[in-house]
Gaussian input, Z-matrix of N, CA and C with variables (Angstrom, degrees):
# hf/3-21g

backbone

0 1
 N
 C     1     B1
 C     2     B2     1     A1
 N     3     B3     2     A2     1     D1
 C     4     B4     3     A3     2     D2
 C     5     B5     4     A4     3     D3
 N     6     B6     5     A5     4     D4
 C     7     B7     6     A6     5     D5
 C     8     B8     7     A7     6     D6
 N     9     B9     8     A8     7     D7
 C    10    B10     9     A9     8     D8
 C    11    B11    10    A10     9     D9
 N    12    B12    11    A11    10    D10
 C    13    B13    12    A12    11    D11
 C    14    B14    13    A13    12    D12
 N    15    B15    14    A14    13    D13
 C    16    B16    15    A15    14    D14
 C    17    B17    16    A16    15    D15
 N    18    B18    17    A17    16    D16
 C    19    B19    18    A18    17    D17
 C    20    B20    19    A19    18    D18
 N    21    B21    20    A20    19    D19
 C    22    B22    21    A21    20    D20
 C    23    B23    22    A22    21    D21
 N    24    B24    23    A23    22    D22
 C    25    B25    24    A24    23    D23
 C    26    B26    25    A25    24    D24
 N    27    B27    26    A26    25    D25
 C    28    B28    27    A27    26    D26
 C    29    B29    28    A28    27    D27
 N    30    B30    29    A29    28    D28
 C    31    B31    30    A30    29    D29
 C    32    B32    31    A31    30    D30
 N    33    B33    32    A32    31    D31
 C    34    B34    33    A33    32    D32
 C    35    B35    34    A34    33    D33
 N    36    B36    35    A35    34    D34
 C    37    B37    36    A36    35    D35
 C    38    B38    37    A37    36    D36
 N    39    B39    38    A38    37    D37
 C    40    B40    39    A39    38    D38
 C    41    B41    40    A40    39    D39
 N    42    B42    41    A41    40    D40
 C    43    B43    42    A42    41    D41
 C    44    B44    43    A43    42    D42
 N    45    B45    44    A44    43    D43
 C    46    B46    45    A45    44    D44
 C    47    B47    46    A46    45    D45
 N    48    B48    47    A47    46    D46
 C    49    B49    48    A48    47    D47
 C    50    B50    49    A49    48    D48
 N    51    B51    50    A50    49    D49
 C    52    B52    51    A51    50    D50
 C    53    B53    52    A52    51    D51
 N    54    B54    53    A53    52    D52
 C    55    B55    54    A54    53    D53
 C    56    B56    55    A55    54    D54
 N    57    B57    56    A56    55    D55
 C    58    B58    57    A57    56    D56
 C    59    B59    58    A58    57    D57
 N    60    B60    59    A59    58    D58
 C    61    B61    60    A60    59    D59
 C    62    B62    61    A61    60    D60
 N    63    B63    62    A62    61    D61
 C    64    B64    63    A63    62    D62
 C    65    B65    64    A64    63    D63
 N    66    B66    65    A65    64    D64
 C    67    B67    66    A66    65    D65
 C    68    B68    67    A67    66    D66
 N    69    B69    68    A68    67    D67
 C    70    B70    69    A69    68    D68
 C    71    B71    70    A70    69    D69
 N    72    B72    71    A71    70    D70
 C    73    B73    72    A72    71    D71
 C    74    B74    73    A73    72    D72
 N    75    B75    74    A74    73    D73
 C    76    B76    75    A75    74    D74
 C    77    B77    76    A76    75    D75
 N    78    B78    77    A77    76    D76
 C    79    B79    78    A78    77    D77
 C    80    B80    79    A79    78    D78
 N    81    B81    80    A80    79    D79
 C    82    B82    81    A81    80    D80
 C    83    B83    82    A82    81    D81
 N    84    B84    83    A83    82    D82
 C    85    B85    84    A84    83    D83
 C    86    B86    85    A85    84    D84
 N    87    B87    86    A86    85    D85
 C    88    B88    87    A87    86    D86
 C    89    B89    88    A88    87    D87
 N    90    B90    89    A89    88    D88
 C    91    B91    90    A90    89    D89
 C    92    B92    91    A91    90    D90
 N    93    B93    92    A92    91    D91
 C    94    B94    93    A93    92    D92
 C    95    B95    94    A94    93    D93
 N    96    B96    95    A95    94    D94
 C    97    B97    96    A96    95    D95
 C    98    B98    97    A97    96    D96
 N    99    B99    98    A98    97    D97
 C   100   B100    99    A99    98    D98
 C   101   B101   100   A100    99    D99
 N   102   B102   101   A101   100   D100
 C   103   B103   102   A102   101   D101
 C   104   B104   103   A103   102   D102
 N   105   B105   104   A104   103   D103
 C   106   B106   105   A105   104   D104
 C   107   B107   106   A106   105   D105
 N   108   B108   107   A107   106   D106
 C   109   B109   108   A108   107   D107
 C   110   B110   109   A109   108   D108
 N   111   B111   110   A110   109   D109
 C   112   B112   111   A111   110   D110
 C   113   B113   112   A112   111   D111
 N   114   B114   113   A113   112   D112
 C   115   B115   114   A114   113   D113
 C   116   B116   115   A115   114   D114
 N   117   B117   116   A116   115   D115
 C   118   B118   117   A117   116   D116
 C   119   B119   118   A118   117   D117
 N   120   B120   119   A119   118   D118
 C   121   B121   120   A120   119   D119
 C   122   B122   121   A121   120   D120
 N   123   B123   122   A122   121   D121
 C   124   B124   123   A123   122   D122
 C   125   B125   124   A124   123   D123
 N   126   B126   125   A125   124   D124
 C   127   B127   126   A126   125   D125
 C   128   B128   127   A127   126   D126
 N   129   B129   128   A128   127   D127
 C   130   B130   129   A129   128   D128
 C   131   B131   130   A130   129   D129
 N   132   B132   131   A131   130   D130
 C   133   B133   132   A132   131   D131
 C   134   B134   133   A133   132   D132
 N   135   B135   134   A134   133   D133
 C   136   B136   135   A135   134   D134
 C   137   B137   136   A136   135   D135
 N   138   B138   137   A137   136   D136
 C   139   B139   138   A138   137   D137
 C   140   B140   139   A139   138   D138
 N   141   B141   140   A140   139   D139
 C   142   B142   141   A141   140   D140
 C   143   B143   142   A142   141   D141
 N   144   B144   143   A143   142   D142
 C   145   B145   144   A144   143   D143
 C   146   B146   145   A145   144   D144
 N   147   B147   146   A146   145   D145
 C   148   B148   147   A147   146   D146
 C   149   B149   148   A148   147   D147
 N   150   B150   149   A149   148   D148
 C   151   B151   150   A150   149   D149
 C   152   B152   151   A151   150   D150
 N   153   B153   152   A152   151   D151
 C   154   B154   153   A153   152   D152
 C   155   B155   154   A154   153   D153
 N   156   B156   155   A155   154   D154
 C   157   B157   156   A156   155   D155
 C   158   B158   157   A157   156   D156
 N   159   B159   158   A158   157   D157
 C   160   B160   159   A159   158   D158
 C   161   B161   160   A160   159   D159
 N   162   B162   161   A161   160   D160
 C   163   B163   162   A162   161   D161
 C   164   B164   163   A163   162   D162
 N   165   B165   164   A164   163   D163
 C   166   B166   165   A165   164   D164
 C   167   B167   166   A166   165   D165
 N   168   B168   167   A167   166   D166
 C   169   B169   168   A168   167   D167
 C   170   B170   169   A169   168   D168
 N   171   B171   170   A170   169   D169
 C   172   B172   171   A171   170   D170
 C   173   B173   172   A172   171   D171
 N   174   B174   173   A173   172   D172
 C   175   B175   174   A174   173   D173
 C   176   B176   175   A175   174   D174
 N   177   B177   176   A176   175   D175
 C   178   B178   177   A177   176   D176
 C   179   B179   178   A178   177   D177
 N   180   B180   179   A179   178   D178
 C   181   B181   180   A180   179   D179
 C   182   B182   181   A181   180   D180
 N   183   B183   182   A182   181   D181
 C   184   B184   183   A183   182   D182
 C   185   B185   184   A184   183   D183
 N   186   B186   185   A185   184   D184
 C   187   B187   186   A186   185   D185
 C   188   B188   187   A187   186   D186
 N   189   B189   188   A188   187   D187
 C   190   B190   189   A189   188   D188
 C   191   B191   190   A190   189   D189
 N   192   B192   191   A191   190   D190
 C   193   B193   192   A192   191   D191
 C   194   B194   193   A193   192   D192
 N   195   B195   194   A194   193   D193
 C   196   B196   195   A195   194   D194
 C   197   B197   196   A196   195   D195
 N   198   B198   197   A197   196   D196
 C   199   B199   198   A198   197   D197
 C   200   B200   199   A199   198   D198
 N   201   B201   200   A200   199   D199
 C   202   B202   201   A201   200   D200
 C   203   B203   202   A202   201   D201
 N   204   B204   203   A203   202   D202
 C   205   B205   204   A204   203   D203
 C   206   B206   205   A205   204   D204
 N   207   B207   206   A206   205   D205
 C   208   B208   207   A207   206   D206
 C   209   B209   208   A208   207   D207
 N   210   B210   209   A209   208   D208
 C   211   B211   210   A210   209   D209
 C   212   B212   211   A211   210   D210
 N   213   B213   212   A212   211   D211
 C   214   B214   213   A213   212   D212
 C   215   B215   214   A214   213   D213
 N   216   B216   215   A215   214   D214
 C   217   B217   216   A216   215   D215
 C   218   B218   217   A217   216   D216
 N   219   B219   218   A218   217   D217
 C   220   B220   219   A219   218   D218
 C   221   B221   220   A220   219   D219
 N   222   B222   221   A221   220   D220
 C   223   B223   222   A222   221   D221
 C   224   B224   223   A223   222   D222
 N   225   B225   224   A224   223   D223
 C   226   B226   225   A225   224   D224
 C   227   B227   226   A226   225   D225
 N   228   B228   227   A227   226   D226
 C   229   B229   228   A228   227   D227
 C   230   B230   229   A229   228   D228
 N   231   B231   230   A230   229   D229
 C   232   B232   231   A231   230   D230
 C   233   B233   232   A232   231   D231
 N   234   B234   233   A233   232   D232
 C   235   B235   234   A234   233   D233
 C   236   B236   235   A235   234   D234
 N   237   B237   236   A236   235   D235
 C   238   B238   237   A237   236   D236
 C   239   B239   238   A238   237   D237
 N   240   B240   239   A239   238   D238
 C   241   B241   240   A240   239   D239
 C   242   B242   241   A241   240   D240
 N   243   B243   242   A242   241   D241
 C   244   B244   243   A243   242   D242
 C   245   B245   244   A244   243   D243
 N   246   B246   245   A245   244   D244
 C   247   B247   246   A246   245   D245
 C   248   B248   247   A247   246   D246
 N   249   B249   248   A248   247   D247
 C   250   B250   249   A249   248   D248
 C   251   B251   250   A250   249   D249

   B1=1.4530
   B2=1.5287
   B3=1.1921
   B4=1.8313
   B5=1.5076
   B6=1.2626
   B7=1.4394
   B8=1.4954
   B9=1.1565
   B10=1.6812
   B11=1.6268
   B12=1.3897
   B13=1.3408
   B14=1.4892
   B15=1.0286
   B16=1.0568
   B17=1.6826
   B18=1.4975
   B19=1.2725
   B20=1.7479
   B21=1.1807
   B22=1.4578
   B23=1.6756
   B24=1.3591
   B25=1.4533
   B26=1.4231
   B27=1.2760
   B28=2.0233
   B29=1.2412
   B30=1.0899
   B31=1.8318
   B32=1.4504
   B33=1.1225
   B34=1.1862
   B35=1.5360
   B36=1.6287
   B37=1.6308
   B38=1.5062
   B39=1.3926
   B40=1.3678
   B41=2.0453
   B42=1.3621
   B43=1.7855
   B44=0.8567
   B45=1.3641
   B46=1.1922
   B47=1.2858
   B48=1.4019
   B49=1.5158
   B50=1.9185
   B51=1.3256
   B52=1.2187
   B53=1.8074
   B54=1.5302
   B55=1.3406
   B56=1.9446
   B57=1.3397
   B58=1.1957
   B59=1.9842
   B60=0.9264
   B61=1.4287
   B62=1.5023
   B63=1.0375
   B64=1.5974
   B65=1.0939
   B66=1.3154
   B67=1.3602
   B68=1.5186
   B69=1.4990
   B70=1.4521
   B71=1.1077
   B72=1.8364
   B73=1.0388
   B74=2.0546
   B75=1.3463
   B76=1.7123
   B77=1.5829
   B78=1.1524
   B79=1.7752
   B80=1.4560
   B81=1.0475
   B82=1.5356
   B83=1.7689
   B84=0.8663
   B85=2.0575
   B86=1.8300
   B87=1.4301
   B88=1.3198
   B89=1.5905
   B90=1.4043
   B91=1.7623
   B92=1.6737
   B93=1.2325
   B94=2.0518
   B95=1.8676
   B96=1.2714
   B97=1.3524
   B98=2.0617
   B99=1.2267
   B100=1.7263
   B101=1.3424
   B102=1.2354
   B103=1.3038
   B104=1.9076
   B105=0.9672
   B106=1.3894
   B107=1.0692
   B108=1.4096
   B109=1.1855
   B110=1.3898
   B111=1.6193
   B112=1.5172
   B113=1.3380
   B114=1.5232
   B115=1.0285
   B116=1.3776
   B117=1.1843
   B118=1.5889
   B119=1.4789
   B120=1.3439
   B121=1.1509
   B122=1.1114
   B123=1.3413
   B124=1.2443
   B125=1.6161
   B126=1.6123
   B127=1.3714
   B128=1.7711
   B129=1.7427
   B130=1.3435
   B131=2.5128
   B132=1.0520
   B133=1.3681
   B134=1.8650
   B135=1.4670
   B136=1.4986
   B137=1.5366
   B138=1.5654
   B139=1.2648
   B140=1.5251
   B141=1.4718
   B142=1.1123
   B143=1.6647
   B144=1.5709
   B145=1.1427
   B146=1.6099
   B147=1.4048
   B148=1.3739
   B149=1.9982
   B150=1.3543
   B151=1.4003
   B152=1.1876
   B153=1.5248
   B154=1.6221
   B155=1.4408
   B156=1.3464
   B157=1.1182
   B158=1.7034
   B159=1.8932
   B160=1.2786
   B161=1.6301
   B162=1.0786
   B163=1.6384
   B164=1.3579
   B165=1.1478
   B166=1.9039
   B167=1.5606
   B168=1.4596
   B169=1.2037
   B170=1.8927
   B171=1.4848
   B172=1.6649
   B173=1.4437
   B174=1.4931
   B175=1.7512
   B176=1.6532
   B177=0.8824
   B178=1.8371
   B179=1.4108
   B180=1.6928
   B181=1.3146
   B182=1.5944
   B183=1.0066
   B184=1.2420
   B185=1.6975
   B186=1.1189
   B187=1.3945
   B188=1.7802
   B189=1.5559
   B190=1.0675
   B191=2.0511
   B192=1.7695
   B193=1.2871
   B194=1.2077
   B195=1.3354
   B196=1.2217
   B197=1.6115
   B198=2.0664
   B199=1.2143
   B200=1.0620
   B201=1.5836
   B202=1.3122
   B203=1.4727
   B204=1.0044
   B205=1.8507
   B206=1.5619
   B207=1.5142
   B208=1.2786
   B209=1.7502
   B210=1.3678
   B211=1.5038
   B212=1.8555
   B213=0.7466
   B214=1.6330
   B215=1.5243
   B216=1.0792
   B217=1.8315
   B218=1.0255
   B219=1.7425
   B220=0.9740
   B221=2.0179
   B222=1.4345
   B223=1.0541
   B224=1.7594
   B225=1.1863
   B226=1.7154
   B227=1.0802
   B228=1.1282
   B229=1.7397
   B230=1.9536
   B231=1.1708
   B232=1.0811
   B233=1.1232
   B234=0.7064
   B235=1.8159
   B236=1.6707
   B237=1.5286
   B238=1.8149
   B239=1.2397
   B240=1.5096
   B241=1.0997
   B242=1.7886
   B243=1.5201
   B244=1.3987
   B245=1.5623
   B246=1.2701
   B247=1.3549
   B248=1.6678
   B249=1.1287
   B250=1.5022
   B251=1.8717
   A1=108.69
   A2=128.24
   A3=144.32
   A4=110.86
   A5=106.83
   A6=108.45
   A7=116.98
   A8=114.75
   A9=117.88
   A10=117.67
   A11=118.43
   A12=112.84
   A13=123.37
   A14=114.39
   A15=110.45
   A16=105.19
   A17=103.01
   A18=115.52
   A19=127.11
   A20=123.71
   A21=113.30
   A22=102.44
   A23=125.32
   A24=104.95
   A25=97.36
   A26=117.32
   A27=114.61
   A28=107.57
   A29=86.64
   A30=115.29
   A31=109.45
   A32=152.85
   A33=173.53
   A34=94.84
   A35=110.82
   A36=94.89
   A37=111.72
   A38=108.24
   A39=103.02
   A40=91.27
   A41=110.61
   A42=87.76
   A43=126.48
   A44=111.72
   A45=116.52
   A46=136.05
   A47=94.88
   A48=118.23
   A49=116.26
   A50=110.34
   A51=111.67
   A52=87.97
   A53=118.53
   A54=92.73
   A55=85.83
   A56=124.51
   A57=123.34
   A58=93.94
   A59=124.93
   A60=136.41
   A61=100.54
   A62=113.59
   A63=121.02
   A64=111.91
   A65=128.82
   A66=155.71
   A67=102.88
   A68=102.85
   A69=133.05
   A70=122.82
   A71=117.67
   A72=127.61
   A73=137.45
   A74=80.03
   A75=88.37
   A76=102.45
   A77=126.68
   A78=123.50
   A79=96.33
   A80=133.30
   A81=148.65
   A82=100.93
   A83=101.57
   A84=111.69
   A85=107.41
   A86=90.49
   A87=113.06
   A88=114.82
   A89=106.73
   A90=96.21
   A91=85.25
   A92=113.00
   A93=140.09
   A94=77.35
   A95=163.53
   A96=154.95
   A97=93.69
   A98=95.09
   A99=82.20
   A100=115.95
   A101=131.41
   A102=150.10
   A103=88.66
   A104=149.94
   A105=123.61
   A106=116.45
   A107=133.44
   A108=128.00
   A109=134.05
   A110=109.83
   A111=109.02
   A112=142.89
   A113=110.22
   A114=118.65
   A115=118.93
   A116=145.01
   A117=126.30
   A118=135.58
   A119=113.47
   A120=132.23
   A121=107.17
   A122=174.96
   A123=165.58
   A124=99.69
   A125=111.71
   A126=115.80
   A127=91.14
   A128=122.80
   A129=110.94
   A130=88.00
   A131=92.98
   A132=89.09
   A133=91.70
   A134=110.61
   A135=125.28
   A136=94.27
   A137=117.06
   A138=103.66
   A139=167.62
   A140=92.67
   A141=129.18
   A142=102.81
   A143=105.99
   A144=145.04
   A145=108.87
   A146=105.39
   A147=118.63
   A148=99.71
   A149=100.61
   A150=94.64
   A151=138.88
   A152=132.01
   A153=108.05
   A154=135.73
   A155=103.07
   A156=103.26
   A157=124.73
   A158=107.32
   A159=100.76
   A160=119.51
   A161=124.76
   A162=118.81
   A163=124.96
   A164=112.44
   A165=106.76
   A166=111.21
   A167=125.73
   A168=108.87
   A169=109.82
   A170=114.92
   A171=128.17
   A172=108.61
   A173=103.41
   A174=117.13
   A175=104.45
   A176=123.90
   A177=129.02
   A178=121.69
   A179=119.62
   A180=109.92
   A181=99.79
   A182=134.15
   A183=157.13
   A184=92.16
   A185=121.42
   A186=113.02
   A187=125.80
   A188=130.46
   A189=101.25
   A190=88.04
   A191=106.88
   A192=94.47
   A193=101.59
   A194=124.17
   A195=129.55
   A196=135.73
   A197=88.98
   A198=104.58
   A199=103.39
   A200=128.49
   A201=121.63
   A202=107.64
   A203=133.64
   A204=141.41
   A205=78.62
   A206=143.69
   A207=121.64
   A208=94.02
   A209=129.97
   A210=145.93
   A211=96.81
   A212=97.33
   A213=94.84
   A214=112.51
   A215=113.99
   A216=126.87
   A217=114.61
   A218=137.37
   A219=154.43
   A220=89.44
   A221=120.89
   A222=86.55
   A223=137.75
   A224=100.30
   A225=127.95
   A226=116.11
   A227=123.28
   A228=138.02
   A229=87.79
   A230=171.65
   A231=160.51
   A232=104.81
   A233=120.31
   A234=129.65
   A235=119.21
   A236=82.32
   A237=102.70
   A238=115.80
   A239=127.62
   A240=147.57
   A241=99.74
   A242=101.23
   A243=94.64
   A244=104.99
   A245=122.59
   A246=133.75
   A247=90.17
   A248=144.73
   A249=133.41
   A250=102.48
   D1=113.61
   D2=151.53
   D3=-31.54
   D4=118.05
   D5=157.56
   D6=-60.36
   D7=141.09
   D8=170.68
   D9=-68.08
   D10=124.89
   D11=-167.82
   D12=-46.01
   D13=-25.03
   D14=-148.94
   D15=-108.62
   D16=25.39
   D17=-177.25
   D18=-77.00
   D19=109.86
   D20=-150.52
   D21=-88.71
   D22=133.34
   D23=165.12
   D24=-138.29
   D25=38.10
   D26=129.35
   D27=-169.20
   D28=-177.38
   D29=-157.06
   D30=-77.01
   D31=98.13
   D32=-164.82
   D33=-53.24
   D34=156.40
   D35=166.19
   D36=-114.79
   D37=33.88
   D38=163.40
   D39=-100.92
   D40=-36.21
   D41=154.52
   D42=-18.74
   D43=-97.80
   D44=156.60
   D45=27.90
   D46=-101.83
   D47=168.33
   D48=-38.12
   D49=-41.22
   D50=-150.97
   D51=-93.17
   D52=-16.60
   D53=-163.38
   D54=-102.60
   D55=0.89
   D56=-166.16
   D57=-90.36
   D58=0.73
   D59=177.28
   D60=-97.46
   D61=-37.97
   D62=176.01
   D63=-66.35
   D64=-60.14
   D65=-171.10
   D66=-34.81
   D67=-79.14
   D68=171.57
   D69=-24.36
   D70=-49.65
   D71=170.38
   D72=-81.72
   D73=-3.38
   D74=161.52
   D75=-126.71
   D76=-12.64
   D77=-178.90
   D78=-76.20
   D79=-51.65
   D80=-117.30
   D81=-131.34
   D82=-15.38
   D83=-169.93
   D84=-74.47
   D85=121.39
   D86=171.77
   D87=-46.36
   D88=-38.92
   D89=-178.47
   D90=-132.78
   D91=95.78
   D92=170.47
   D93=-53.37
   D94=-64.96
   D95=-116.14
   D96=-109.07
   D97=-12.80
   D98=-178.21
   D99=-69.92
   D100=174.72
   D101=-178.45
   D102=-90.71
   D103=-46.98
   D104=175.82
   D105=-64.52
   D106=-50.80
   D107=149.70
   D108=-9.23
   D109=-78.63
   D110=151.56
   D111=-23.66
   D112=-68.95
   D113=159.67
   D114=-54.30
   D115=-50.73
   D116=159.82
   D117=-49.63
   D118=-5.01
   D119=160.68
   D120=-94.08
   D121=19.98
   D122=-112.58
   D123=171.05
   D124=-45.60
   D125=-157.84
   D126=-100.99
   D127=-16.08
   D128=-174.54
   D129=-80.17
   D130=-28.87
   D131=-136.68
   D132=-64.57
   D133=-15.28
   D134=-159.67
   D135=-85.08
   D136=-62.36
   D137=154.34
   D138=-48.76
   D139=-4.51
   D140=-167.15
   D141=-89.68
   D142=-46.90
   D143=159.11
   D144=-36.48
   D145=-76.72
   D146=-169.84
   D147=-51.09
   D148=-80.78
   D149=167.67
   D150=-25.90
   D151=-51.14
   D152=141.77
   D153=-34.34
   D154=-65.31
   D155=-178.19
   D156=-32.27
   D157=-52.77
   D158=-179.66
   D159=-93.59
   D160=-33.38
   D161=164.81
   D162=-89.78
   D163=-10.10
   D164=164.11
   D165=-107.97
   D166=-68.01
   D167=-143.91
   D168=-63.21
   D169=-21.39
   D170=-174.06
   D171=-53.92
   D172=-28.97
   D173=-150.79
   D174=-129.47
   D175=-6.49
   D176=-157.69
   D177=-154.22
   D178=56.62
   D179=-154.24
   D180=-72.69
   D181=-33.16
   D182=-159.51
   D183=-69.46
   D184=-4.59
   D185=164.72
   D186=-116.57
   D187=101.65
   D188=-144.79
   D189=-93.70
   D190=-160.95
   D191=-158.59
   D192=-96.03
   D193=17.23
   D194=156.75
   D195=-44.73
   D196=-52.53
   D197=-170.49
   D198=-100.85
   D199=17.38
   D200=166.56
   D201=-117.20
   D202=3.37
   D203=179.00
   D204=-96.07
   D205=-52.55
   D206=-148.46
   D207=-111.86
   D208=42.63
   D209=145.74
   D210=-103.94
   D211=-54.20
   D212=-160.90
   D213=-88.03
   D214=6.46
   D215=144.26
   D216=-79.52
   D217=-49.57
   D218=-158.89
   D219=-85.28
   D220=-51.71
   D221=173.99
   D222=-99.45
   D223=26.79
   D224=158.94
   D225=-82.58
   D226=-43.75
   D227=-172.18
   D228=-77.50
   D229=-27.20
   D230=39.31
   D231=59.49
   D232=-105.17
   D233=-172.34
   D234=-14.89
   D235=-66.49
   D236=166.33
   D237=-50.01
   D238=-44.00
   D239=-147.03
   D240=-86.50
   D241=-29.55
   D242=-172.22
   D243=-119.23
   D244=23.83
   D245=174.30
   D246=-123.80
   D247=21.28
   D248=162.09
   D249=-94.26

């Protein structure tokens, strides 16, 4: 049986990119109690979410989403770090 093309098993670095903008804005936020804040936490953590779901957990049980929410902080926290 063929995998379906369009089957993802990693995280792109425009991911990346897009959830390291997220990141920033509830890690990094002057007032952590605002409603943008929140909401950027909410929308990194869903995606964060989604992305397991389709390139790790289908293909990688041996990774739980533990150790992949705390890779992909680590490589946001990076990102930022080297775009300052």
């Amino acid at each position: 049986m063929s995998e379906h093309p369009d089957a993802r098993r990693t995280v792109s670095a425009d991911d990346i990119g897009s959830l390291a903008e997220l990141y920033d804005r509830f890690k990094y936020a002057d007032d952590p109690g605002s409603t943008q804040c929140r909401e950027a936490e909410i929308a990194y953590d869903q995606r964060v979410r989604e992305l397991y779901e389709q390139c790790v957990e289908p293909y990688y049980k041996s990774i739980s989403f533990f150790q992949f929410r705390g890779r992909i902080d680590a490589e946001c926290a990076r990102q930022i770090k080297s775009n300052q």
